[in-house]
DRENRO-981393 format. One line per 8 residues: number of its first residue (from 1); their letters; for each residue x, y, z of N, C-alpha, C. Coordinates in steps of 0.05 Angstrom, whole numbers. Example, Ala and Ser with C-alpha at 12.3 -4.5 7.8 and 13.67 -1.06 7.14 Angstrom:
BEGIN
1	as	264,-114,156,246,-90,156,264,-66,156 ~ 257,-45,142,273,-21,143,258,1,157
END
This chain:
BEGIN
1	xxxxxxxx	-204,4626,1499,-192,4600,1495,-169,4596,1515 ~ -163,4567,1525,-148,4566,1545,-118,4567,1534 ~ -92,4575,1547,-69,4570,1539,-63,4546,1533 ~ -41,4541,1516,-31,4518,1506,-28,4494,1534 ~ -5,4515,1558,-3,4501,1583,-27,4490,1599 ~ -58,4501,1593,-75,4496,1614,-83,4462,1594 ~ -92,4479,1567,-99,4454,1545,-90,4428,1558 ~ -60,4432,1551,-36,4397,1551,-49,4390,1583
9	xxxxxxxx	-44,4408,1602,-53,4397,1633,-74,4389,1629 ~ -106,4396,1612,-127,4389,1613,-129,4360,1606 ~ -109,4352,1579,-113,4321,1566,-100,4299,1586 ~ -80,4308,1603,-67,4297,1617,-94,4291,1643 ~ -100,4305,1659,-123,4309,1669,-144,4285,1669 ~ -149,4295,1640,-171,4275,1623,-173,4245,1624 ~ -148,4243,1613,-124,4212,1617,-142,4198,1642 ~ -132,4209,1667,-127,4204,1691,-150,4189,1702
17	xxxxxxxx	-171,4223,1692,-202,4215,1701,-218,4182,1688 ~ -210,4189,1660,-217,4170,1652,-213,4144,1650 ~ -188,4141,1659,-173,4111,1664,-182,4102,1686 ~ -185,4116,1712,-189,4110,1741,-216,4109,1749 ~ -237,4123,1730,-271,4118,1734,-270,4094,1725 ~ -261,4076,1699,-267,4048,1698,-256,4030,1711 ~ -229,4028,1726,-217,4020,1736,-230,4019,1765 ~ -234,4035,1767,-244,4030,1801,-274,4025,1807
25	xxxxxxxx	-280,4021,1791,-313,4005,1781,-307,3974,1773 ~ -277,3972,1781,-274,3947,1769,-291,3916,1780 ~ -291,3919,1816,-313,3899,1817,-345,3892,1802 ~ -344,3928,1795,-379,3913,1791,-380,3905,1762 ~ -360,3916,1740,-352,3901,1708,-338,3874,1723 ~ -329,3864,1741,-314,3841,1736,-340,3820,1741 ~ -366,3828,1763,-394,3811,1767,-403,3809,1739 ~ -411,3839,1722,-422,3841,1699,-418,3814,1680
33	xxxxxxxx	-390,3815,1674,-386,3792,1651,-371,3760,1661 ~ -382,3766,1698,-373,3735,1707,-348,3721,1715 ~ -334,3737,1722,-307,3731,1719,-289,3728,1730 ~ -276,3700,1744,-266,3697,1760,-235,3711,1761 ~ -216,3706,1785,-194,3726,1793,-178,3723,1767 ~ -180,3690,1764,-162,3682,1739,-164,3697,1705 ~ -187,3688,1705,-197,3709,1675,-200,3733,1677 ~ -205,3750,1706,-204,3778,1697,-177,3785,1700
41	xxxxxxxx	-154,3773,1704,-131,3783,1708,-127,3778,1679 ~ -126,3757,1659,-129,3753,1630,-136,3778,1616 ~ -161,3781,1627,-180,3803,1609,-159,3830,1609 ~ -158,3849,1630,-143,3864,1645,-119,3870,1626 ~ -110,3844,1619,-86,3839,1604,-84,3855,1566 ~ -114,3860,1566,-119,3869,1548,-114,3894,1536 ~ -118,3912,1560,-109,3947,1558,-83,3941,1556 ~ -59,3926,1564,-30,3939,1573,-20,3928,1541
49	xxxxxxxx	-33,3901,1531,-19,3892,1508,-25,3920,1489 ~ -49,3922,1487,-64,3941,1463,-46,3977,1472 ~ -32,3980,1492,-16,3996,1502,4,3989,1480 ~ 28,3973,1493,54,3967,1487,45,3960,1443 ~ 32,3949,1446,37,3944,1415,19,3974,1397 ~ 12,3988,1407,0,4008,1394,22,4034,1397 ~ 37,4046,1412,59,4062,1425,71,4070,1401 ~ 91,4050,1388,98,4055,1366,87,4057,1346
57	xxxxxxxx	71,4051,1332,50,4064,1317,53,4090,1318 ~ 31,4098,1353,20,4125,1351,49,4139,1350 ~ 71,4137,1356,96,4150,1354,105,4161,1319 ~ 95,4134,1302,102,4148,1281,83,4171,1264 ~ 57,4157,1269,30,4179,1266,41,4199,1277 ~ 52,4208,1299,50,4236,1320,75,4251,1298 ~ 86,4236,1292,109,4248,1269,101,4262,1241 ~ 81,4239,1232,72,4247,1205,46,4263,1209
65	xxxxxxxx	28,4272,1231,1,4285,1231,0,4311,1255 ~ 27,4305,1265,27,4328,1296,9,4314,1321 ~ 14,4319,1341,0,4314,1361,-25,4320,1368 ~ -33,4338,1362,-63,4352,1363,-89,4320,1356 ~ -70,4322,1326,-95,4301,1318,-91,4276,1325 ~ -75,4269,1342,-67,4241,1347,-80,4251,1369 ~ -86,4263,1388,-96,4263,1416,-130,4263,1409 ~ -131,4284,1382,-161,4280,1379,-173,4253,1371
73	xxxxxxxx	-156,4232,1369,-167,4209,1354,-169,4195,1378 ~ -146,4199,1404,-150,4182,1428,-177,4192,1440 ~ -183,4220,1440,-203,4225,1462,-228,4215,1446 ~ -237,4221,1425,-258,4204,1422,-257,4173,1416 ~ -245,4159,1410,-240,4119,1417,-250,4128,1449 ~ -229,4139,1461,-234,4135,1494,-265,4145,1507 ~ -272,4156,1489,-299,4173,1507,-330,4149,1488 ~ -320,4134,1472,-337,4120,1462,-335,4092,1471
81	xxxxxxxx	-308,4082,1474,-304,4054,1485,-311,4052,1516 ~ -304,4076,1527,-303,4073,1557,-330,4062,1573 ~ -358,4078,1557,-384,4061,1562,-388,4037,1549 ~ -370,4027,1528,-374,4009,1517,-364,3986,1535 ~ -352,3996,1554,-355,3971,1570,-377,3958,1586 ~ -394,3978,1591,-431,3963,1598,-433,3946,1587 ~ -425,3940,1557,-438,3920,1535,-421,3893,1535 ~ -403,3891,1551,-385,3869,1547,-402,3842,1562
89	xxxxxxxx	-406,3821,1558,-413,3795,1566,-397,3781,1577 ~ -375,3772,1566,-356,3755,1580,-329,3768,1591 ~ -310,3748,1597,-289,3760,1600,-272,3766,1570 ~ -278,3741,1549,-265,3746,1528,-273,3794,1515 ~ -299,3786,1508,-303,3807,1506,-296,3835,1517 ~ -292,3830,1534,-278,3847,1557,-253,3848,1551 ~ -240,3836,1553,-203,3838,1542,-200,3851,1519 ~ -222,3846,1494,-220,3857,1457,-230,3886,1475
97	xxxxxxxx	-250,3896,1486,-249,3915,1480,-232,3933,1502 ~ -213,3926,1524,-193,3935,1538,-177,3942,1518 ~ -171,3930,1495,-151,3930,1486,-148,3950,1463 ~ -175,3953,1455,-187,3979,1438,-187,4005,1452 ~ -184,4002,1483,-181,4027,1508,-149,4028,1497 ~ -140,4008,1507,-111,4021,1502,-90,4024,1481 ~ -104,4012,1463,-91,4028,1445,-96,4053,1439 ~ -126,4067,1441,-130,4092,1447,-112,4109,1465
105	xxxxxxxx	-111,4097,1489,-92,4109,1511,-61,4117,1494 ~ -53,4090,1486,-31,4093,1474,-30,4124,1452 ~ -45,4126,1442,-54,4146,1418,-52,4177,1438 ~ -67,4182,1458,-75,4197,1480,-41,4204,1486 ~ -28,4183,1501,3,4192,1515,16,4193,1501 ~ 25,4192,1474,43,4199,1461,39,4222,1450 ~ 8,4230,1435,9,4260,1432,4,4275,1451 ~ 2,4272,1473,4,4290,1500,27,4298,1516
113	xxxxxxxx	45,4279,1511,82,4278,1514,89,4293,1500 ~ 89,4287,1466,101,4301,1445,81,4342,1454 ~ 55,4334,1458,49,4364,1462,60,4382,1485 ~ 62,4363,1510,74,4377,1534,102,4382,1525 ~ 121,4364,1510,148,4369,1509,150,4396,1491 ~ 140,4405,1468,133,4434,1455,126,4445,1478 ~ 106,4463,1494,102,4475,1510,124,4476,1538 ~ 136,4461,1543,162,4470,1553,184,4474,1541
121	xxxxxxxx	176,4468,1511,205,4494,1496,194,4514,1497 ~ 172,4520,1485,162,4544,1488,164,4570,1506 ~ 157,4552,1531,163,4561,1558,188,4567,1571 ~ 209,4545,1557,232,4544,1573,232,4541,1600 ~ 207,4518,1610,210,4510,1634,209,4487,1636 ~ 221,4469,1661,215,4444,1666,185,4436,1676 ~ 173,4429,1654,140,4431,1666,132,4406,1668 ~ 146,4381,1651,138,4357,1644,129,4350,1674
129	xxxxxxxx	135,4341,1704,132,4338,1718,101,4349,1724 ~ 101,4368,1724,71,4384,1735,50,4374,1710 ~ 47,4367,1685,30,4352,1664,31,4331,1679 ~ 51,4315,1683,42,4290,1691,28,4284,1721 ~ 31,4300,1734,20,4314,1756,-10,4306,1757 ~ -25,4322,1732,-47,4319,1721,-55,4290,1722 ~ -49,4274,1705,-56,4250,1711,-69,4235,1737 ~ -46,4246,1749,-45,4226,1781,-70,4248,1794
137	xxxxxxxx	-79,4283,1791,-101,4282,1798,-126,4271,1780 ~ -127,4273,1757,-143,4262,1753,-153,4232,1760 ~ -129,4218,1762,-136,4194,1776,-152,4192,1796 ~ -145,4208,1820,-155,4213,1845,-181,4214,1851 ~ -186,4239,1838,-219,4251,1827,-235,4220,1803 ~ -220,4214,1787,-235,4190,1782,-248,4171,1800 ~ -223,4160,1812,-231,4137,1846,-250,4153,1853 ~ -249,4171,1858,-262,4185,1881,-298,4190,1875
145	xxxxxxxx	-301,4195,1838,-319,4203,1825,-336,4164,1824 ~ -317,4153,1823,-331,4126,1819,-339,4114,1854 ~ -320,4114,1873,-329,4109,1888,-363,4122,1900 ~ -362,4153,1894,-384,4168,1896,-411,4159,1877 ~ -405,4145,1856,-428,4142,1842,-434,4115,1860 ~ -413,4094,1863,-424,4065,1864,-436,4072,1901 ~ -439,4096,1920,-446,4094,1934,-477,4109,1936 ~ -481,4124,1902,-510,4132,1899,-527,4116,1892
153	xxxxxxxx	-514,4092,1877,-529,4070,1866,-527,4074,1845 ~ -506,4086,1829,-512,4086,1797,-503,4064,1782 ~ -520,4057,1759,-511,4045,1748,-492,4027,1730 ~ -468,4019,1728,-441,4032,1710,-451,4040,1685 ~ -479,4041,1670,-473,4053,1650,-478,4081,1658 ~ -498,4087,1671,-497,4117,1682,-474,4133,1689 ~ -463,4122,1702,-432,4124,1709,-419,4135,1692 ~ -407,4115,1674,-385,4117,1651,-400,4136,1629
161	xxxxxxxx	-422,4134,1623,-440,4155,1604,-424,4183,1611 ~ -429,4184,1634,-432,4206,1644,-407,4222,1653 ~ -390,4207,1650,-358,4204,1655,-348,4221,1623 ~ -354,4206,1608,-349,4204,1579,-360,4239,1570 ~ -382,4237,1573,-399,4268,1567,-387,4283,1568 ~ -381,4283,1603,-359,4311,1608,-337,4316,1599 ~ -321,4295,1604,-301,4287,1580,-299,4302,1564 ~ -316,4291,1540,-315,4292,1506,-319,4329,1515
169	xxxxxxxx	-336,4346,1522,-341,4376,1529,-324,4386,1538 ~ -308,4378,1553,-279,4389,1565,-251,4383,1544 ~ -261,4373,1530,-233,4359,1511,-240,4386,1485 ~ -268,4389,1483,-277,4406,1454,-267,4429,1459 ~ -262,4440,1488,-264,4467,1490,-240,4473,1486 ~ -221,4457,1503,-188,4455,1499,-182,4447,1478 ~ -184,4433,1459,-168,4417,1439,-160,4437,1415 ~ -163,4459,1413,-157,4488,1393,-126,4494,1408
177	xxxxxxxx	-132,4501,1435,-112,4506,1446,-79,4488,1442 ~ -88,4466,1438,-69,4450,1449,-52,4453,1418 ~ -12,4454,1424,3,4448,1407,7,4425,1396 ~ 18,4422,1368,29,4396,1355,12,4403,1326 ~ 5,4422,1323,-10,4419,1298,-1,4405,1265 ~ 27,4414,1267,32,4405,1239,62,4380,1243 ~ 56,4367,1228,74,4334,1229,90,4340,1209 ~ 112,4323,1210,133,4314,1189,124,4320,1157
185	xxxxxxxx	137,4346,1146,130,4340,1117,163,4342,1106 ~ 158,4344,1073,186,4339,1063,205,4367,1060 ~ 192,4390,1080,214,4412,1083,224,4406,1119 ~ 214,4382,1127,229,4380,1155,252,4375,1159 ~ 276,4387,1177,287,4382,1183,296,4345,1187 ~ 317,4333,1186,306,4313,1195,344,4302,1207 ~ 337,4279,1234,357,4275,1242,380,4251,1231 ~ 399,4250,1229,420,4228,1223,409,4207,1233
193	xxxxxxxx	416,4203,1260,414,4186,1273,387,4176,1276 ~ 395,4144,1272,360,4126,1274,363,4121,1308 ~ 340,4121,1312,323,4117,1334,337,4096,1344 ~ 329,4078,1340,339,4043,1342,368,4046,1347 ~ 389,4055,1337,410,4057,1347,431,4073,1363 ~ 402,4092,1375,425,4101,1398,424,4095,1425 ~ 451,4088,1431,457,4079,1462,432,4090,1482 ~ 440,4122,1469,418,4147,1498,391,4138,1501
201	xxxxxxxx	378,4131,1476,350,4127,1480,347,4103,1498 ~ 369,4080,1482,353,4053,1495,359,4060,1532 ~ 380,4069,1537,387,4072,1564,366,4096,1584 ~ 354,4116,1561,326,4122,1573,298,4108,1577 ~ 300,4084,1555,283,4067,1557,290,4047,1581 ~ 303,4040,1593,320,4030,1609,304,4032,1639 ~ 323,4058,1641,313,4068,1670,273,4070,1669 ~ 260,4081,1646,231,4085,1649,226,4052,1660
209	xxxxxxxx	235,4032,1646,221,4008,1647,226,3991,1677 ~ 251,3997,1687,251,3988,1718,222,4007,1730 ~ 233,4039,1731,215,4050,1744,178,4048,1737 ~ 174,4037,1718,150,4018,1716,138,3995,1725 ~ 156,3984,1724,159,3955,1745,151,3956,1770 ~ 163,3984,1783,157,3994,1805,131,3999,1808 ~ 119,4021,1796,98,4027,1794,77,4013,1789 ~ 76,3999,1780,59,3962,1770,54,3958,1800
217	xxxxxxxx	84,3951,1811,84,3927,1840,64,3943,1859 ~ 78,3963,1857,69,3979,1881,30,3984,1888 ~ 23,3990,1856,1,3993,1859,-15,3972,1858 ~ -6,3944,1850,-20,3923,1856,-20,3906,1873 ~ 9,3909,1886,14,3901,1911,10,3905,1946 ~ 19,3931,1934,18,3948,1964,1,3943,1982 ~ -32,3945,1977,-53,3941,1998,-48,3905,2004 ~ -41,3886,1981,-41,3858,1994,-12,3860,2017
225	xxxxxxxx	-4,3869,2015,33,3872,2024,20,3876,2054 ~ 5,3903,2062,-9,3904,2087,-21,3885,2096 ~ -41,3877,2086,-65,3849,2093,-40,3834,2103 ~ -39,3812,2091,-17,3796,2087,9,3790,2102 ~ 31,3817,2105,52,3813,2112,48,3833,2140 ~ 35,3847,2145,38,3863,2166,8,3867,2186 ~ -9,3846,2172,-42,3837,2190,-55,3863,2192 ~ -66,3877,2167,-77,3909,2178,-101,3892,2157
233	xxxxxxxx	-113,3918,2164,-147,3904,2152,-139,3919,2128 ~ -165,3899,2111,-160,3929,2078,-170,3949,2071 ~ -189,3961,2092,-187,3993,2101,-165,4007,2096 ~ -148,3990,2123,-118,4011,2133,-98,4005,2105 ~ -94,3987,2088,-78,3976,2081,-83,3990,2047 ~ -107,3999,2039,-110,4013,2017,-96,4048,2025 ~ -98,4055,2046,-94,4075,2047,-54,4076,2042 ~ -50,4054,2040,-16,4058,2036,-7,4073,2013
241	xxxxxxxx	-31,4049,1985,-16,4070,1959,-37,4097,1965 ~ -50,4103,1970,-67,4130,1972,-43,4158,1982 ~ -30,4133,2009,10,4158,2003,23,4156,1987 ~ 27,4132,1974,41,4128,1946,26,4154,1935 ~ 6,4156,1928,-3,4169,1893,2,4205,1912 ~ -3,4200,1940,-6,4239,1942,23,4244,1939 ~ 32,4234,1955,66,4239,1953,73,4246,1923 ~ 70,4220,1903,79,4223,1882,63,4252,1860
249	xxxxxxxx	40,4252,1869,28,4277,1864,39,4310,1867 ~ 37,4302,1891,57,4330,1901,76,4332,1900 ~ 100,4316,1887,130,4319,1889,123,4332,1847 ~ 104,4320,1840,106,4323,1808,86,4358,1809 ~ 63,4358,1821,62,4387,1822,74,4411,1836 ~ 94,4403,1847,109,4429,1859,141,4425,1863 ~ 152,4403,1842,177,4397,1840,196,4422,1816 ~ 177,4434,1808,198,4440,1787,224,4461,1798
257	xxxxxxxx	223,4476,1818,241,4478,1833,268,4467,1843 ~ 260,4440,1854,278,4420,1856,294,4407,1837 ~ 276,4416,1800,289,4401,1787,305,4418,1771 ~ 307,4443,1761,320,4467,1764,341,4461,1783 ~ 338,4459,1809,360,4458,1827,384,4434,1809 ~ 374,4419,1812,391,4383,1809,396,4377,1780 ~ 377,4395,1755,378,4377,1737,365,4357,1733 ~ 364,4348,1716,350,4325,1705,369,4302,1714
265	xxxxxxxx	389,4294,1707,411,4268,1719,413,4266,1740 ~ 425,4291,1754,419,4290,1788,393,4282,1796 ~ 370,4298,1787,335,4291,1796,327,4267,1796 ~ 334,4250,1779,327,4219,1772,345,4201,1787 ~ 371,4204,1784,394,4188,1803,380,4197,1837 ~ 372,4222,1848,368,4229,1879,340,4208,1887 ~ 324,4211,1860,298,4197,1863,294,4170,1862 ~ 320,4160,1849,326,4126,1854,325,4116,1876
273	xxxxxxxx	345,4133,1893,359,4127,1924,337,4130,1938 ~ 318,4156,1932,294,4150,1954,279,4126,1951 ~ 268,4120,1929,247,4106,1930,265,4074,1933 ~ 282,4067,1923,294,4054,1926,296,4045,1958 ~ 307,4063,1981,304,4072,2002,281,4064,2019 ~ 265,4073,2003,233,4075,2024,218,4044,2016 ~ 220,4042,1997,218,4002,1999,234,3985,2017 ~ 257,3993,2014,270,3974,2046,252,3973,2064
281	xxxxxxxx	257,3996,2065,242,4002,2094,220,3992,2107 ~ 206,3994,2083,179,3984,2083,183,3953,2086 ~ 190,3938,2073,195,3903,2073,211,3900,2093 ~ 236,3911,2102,257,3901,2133,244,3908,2155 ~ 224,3927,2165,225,3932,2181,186,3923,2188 ~ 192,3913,2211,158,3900,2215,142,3917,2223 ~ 136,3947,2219,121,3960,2238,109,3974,2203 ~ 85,3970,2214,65,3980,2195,66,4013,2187
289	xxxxxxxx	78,4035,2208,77,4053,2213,100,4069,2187 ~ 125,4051,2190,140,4054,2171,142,4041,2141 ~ 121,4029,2146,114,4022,2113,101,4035,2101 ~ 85,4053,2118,70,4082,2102,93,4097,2096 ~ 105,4105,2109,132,4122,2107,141,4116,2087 ~ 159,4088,2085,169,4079,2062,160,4074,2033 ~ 127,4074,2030,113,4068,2006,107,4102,1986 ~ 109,4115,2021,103,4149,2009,128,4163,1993
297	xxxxxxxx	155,4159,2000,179,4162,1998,173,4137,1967 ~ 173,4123,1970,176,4100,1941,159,4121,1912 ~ 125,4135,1921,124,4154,1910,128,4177,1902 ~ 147,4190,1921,164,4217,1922,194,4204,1908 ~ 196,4178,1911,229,4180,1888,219,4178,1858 ~ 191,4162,1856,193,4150,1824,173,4179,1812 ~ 166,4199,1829,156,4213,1806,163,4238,1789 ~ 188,4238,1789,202,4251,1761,203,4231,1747
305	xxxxxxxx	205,4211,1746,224,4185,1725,215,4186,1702 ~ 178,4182,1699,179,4185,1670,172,4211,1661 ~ 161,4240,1675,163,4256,1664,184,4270,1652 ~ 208,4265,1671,230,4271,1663,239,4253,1633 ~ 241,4233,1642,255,4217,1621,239,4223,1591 ~ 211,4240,1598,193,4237,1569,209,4255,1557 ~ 224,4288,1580,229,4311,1564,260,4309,1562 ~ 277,4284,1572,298,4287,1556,297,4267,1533
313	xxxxxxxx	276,4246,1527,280,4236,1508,264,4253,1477 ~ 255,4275,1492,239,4300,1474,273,4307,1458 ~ 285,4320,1477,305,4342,1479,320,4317,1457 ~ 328,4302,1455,345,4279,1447,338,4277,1412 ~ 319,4284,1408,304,4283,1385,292,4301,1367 ~ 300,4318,1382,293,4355,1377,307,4362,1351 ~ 289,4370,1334,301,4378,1300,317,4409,1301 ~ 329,4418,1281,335,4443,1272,310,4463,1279
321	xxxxxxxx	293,4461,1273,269,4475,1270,257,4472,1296 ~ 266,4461,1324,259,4465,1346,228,4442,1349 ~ 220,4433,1324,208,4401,1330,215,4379,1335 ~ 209,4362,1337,213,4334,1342,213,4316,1369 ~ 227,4289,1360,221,4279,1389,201,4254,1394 ~ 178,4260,1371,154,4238,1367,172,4216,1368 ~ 182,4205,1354,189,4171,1356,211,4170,1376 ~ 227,4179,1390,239,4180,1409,224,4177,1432
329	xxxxxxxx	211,4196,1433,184,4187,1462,167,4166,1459 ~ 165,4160,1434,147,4129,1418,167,4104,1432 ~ 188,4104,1428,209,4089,1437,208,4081,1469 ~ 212,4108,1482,219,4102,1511,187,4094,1513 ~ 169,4108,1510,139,4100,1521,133,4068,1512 ~ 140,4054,1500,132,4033,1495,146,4011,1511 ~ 176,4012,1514,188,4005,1527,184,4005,1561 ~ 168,4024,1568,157,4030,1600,128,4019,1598
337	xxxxxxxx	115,4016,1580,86,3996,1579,94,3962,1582 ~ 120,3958,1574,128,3928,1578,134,3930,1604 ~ 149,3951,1624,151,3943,1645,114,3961,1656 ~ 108,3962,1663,78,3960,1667,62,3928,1669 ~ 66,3926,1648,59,3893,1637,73,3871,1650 ~ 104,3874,1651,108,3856,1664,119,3853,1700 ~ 123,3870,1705,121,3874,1733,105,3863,1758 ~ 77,3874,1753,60,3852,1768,53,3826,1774
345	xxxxxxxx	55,3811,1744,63,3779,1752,90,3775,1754 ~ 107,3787,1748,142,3789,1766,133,3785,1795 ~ 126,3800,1796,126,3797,1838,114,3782,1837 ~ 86,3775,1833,73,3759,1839,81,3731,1837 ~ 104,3720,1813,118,3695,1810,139,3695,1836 ~ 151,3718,1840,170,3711,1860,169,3707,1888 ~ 127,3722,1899,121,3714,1923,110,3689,1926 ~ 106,3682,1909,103,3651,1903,114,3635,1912
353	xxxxxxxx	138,3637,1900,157,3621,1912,172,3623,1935 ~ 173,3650,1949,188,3659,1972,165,3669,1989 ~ 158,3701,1991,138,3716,2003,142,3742,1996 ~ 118,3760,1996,120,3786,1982,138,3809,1989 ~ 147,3800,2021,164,3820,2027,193,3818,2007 ~ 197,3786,2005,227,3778,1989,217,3795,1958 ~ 198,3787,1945,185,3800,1916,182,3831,1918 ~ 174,3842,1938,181,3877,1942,213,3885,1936
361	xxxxxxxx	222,3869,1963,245,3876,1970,273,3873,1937 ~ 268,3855,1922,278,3856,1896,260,3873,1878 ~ 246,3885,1878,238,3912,1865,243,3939,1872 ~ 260,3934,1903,278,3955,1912,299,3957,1898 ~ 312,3934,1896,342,3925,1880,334,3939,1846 ~ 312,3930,1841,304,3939,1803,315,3976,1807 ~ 292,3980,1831,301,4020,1829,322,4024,1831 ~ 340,4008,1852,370,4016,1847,389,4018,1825
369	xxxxxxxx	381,4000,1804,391,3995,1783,388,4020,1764 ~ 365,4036,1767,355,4069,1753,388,4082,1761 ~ 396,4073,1776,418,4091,1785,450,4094,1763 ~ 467,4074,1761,480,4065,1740,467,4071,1716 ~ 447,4061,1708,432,4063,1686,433,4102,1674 ~ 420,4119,1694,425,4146,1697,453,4160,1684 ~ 482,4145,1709,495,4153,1690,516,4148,1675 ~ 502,4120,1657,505,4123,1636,496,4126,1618
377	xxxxxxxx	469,4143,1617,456,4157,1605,469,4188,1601 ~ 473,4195,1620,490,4226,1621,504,4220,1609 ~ 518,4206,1605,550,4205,1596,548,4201,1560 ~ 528,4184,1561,508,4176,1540,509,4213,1513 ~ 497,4215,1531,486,4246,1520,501,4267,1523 ~ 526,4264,1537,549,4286,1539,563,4271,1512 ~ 560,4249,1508,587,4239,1491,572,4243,1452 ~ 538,4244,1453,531,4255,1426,532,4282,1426
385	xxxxxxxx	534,4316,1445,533,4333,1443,559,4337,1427 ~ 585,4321,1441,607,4318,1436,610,4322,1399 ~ 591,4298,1394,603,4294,1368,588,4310,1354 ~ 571,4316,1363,545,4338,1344,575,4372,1340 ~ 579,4374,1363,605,4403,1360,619,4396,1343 ~ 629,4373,1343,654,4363,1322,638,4360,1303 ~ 622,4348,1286,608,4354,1265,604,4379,1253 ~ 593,4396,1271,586,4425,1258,611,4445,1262
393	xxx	628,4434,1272,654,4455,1260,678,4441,1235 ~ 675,4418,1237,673,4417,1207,669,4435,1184 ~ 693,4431,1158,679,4457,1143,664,4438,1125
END
């Protein structure tokens, strides 16, 4: 049986694969059910709502049932809906059952957070980075798995079938392994403080949701940003986020070093300035050459932000008994699906009216803002340690 650590990397993995095989099949489902730019952007709209409004939910389930079974309930929705998109006719149909994907998803990242955040107590290492890591390969290997089928001629249900299969067999083998087994009962520990009212969380919800915004623009923008503002074909101009995602890949699988070095407040405040940084660059300066530079750097600042932010809003929430954390991570994760959600038609309203370099270039300004935000987040969380000492020396 695999370790707990290989397990959590496997679902994370899984995530990735599976999100990015339908996704990048997206022209030939958008012919399937007819659908022009307008309505499939509608449809589309369907995964991120069924995200953001399902989050909290699965946050309090992950409390009352443990994570295990909340991830077992996402991987099969996800390994059954995901072909279920062959069957969709229109665009309406398409959106209801996007939205049945993500709330699954939603189900999937919160007990996969709450499970990775256990396995680095366990560990006593900064690992959240390298789980999330996972994702962004599995993403990769998805594109990569879909581009390879749609150039055998397969069919998308063959495809996604077949996507799903491996899936569901790779989830069975791992899913023993994986932590979170037992949820909230009435010998738990439990904390004072509600969720909803502390400064620390919302200010970790904070910084996740700019640095989502980001991540939205970037990946829906970036290749038009080339075409468009700097005349490269969309060959050359896809390959921009392709540095976005390696960069951000490789700074999340082989950062934990760096973050050991810096900390967590330092790691997130250093990672502002870059990516923050590497978007200038990219929008002021007209040479195509340095907008790769600057888009790769935009993925090398934003990818601690939410792994990090998942394991201090873990740490934030953390019981007597060394559990907790579920609705705390419910919290910030929902809060970073709105910026997801709304980000993309953000820019998109503001190149509208101006041009996308001006709509980039104020999503440089959003990352800067992670910065302040940071620390007063630290300060945030130096000032409840504070009162937690004074509490317990109390007689």
């Amino acid at each position: 049986m695999p370790t707990p650590r290989l397990a959590v990397f496997a679902v994370f993995l899984f995530n990735g694969v599976l999100f990015l095989s339908w996704a990048a099949r997206m022209p030939a489902v958008s012919a399937q059910v007819g659908a022009t730019e307008a309505t499939l952007g509608l449809a589309l709209l369907g995964a991120s709502i069924g995200l953001a409004l399902s989050a909290p939910i699965a946050a309090r389930m992950c409390a009352k049932v443990g994570a295990r079974k909340l991830i077992i309930v996402g991987v099969v929705v996800t390994t059954l809906v995901v072909p279920g998109l062959t069957l969709a006719e229109s665009p309406l149909q398409l959106g209801l059952i996007l939205f049945v994907l993500g709330s699954a998803s939603a189900s999937m990242d919160v007990g996969m957070n709450v499970a990775a955040v256990a396995v680095t107590r366990s560990l006593e290492r900064p690992l959240m980075p390298q789980f999330h890591a996972g994702f962004s390969v599995g993403g990769l290997v998805g594109s990569l798995g879909a581009a390879a089928a749609a150039s055998a001629g397969w069919s998308l249900t063959r495809h996604l079938v077949t996507v799903a299969v491996i899936g569901a067999v790779a989830m069975a083998w791992v899913i023993r392994a994986i932590p979170g087994v037992r949820g909230e009962t009435s010998d738990t520990p439990t904390n004072d403080r509600p969720v909803l009212k502390r400064p620390l969380l919302w200010l970790l919800a904070v910084i996740t949701f700019f640095s989502a915004i980001a991540e939205g623009a970037t990946s829906d923008w970036s290749a038009l940003f080339f075409v468009s503002e700097r005349g490269l074909s969309e060959a050359a101009a896809a390959s921009a986020y392709a540095g976005f995602s390696i960069a951000m890949a490789a700074a999340r699988m082989f950062g934990e070093p760096v973050q050991r070095r810096l900390g967590p407040y330092r790691l997130l405040a250093t990672g502002a300035v870059v990516a923050a940084a590497g978007l200038a660059l990219a929008v002021l300066f007209d040479v195509p050459a340095l907008g790769f530079v600057g888009f790769a750097f935009v993925g090398l600042g934003l990818a601690f932000a939410f792994p990090v932010i998942m394991d201090l809003a873990g740490d934030a929430g953390k019981r007597a008994d060394g559990t907790g954390g579920e609705r705390e991570i419910g919290l910030v994760t929902t809060v970073a699906y709105t910026g997801f959600l709304i980000g993309p038609p953000l820019v998109g309203g503001i190149a509208h009216a101006s041009s996308l370099s001006v709509s980039l270039g104020v999503v440089a300004c959003v990352i800067a803002l992670m910065v302040p935000a940071v620390l007063l987040a630290r300060r945030s969380r130096a000032r409840e340690i504070k009162q937690q000492e004074v509490g317990s020396a109390r007689p």
